[in-house]
C-alpha atoms as one frame of an Amber mdcrd trajectory, in Angstrom:
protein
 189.784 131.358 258.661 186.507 130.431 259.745 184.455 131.010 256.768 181.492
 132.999 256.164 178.095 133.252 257.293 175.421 133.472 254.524 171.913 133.001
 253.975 173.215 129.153 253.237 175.310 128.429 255.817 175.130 128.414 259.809
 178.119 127.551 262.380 176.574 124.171 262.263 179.538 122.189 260.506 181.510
 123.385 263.479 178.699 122.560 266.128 178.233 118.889 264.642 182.270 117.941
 265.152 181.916 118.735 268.595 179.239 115.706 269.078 181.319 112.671 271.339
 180.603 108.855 270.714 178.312 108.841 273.569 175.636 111.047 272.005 176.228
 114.155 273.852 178.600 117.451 273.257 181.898 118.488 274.387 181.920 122.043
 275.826 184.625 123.126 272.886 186.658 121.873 270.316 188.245 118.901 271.466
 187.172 118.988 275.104 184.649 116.584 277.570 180.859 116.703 277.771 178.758
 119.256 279.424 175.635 119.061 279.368 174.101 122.576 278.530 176.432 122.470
 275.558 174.592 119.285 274.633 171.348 120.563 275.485 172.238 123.989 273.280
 173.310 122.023 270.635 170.171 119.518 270.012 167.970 123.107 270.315 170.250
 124.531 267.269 170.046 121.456 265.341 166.283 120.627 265.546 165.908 124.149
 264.528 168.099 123.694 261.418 165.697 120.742 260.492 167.174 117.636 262.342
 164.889 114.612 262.875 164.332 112.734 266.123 166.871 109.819 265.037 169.696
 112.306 264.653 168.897 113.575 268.245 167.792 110.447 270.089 171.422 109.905
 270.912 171.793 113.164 272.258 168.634 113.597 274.293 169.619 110.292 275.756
 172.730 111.385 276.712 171.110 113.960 279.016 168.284 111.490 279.945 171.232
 109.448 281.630 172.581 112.552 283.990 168.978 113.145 284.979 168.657 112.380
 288.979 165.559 110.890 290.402 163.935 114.247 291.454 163.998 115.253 287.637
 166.665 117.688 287.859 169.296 117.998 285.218 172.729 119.226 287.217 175.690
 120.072 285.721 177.927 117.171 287.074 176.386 114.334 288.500 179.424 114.865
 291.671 177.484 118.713 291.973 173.611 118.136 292.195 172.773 120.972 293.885
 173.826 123.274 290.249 171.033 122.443 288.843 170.689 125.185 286.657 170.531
 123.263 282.887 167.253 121.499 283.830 165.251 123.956 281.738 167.409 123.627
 279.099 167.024 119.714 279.178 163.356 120.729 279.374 163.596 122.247 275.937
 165.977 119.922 274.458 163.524 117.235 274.821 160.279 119.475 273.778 158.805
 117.677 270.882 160.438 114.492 271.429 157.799 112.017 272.611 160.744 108.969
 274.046 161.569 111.728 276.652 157.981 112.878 277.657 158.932 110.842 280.991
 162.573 112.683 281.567 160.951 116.188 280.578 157.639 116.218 282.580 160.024
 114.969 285.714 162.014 117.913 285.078 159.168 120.409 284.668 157.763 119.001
 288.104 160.919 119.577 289.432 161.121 122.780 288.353 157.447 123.599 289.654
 158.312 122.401 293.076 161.700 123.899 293.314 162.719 127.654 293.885 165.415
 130.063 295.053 165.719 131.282 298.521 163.588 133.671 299.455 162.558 135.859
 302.520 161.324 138.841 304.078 162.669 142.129 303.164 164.240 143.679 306.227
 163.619 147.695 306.395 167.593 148.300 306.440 167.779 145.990 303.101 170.858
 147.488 301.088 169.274 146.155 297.923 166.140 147.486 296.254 164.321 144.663
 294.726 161.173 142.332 296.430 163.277 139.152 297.664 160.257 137.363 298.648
 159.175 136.580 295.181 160.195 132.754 294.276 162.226 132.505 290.963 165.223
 130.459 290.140 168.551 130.016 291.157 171.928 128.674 289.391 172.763 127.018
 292.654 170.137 124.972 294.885 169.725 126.712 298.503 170.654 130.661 296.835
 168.830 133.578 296.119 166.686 133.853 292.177 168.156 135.523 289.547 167.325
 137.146 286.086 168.588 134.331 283.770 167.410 131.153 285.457 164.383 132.554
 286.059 164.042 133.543 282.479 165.018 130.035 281.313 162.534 128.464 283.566
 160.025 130.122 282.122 161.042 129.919 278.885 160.636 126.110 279.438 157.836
 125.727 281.317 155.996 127.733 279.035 156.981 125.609 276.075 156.078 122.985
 277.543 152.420 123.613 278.401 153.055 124.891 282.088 153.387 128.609 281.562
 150.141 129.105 282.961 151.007 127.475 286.515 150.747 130.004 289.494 154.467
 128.929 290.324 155.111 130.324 286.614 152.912 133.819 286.867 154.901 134.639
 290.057 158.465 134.270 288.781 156.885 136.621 286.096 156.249 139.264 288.435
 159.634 138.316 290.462 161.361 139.684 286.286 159.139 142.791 286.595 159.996
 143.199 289.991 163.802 143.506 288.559 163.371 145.273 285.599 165.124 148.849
 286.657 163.575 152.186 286.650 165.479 153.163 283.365 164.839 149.738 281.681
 166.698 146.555 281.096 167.848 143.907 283.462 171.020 143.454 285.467 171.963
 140.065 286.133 169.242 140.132 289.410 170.072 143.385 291.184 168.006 146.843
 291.142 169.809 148.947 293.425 172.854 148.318 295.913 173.204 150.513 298.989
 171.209 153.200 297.119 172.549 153.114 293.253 170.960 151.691 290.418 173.094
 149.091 288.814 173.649 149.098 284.822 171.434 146.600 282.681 173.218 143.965
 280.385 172.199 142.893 277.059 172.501 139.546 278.033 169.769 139.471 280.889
 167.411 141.947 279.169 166.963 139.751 276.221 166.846 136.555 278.352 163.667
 138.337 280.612 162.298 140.089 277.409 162.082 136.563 275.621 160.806 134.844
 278.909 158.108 137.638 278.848 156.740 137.909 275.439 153.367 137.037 274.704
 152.718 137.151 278.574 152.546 141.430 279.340 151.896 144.297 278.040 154.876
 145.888 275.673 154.119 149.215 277.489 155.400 147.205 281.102 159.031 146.285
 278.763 158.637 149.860 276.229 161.952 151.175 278.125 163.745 148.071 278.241
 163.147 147.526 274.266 164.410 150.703 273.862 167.300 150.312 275.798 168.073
 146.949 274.367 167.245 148.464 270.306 170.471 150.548 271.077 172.578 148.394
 273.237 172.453 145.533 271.225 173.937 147.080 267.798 177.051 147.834 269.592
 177.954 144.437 271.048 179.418 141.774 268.992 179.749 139.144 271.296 177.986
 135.999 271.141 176.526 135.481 274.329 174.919 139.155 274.561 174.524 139.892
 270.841 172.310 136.466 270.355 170.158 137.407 273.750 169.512 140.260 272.669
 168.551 139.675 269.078 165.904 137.362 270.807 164.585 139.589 273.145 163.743
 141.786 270.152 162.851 139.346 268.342 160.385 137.926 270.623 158.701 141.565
 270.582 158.483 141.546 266.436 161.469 144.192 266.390 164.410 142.608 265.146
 166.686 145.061 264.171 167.196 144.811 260.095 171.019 145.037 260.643 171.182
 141.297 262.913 171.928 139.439 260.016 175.297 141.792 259.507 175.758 141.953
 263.227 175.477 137.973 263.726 178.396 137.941 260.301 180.512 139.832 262.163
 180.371 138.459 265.500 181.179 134.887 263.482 184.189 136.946 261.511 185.921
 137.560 265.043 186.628 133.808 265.524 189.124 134.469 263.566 191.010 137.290
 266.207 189.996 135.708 269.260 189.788 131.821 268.401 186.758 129.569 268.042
 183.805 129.708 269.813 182.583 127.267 272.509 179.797 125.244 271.480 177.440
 126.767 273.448 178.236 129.661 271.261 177.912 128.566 267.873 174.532 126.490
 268.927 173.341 130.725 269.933 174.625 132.173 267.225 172.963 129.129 264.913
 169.514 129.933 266.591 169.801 133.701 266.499 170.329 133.477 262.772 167.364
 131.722 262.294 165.443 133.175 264.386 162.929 136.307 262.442 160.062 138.189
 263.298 157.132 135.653 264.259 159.974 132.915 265.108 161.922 132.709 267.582
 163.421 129.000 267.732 163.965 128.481 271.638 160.460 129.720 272.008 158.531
 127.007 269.263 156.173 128.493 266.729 153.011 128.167 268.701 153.376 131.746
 269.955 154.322 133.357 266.413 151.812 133.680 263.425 154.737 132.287 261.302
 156.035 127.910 261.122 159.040 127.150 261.862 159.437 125.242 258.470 158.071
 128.367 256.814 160.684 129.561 257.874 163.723 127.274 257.446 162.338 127.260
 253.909 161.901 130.913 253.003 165.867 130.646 254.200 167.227 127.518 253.222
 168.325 126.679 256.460 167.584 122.921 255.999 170.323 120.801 256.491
């Protein structure tokens, strides 16, 4: 059994066994490092009221994959994935021994885009592909959630305002489809509108908050409001719950939602770390907070928060 979630108690007992000797985080119980896992995990565990001496060895960790250009790849052997950079970005917000590492990784970042060119008038897809986002993989086209997670960075750490930033805005609008939500970068294929996923919606609704207009997201809130109370799964329930919660309309039911997506561990097996360091951050997360954002965009503190919740460890 894997226990239950309560107002006291977040998947972090789990999420702290997975830390190796080196500093960073194995990818699941038992298994080798990865760095977004590490990356995830110092983001759920600063949240949850970790200082900077119980994270140095983990920021470090990353610090000593990062390559000379500032990006953060996956596998040192694989350079060109260098999709966990903004998450590295994050990881180190705050922590003033990795201003170096993170502003070399938010240069990168600025400097750095997916392929892009000129829409040909036989295009089979729908969307503008000569706005510059971000790819997973260096030389490829921009999509939805590494363009979201750029942004999400940047803008945490003072760079949102960057023109490099306001156009991979527009590239997410550009995407958003005609009946709202996001598919993973897609609008329409050979003439048909693809189907949005929770995951991608909340990940471009919680790069865009604070930045637009609700009425420009109105239908993808509303899509996501309903989607997201049927889906139990980490990955998209946690997303979503942030792309609501970025907007101030967390659904009242998350709390129950988050329980029972925790409660399945014990059908389907435990989660991955990445996993439990979402589902840590979704349950914290509450209208004027959202923890992978920072508290500078919300009326509410994040220690107003952990408090009002006793989710100090």
């Amino acid at each position: 059994m894997v226990g239950t979630l309560t107002e006291n108690t977040l998947p972090l007992a789990a999420l702290i066994l997975r830390r190796l000797p080196d500093g960073g985080f194995a990818a699941r119980e038992g298994g080798v490092y990865r760095p977004d896992a590490t990356a995830w995990a110092i983001l759920a565990l600063a949240a949850a009221g970790w200082e900077e001496p119980a994270l140095h060895a983990a920021r470090a960790r990353l610090a000593a994959d990062q390559q000379l250009d500032g990006r953060l790849p996956l596998a040192p052997e694989h350079p060109e994935a260098f999709w966990p950079t903004p998450l590295a970005i994050l990881a180190w917000q705050g922590a003033s021994s990795f201003s170096a590492q993170q502003s070399k990784a938010v240069h990168f970042l600025l400097n750095n885009s997916g392929r892009h060119f000129p829409k040909k008038p036989d295009s089979p897809f729908g969307h503008d592909s000569t706005l510059k986002g971000w790819p997973w993989i260096d030389g490829t086209h921009s999509w939805v959630m590494p363009t979201s997670l750029a942004i999400i960075a940047l803008t945490a750490a003072g760079s949102g305002g960057q023109a490099r930033v306001e156009e991979a805005k527009r590239l997410l609008l550009d995407r958003q489809l005609p009946g709202g939500g996001w598919n993973y970068g897609n609008t329409t294929v050979f003439g048909q509108t693809l189907f949005p996923m929770p995951e991608t919606t909340g990940a471009a609704l919680t790069a865009l908050a604070g930045q637009i207009a609700k009425a420009e997201v109105a239908a993808s809130l509303a899509y996501l409001a309903k989607r997201v109370a049927e889906i139990r799964t980490p990955l998209s329930l946690c997303w979503g719950l942030w792309g609501l919660t970025a907007w101030e309309a967390r659904p009242p039911a998350a709390a129950q939602w988050l329980k029972e997506c925790w409660q399945r561990q014990d059908r389907y097996g435990t989660y991955d770390t990445v996993a439990l360091a979402l589902l840590a951050l979704a349950w914290i997360a509450r209208p004027g907070y959202c923890p992978i954002l920072g508290s500078t965009r919300y009326s509410d503190s994040s220690a107003n928060v952990l408090q009002e919740n006793g989710l100090t460890i």
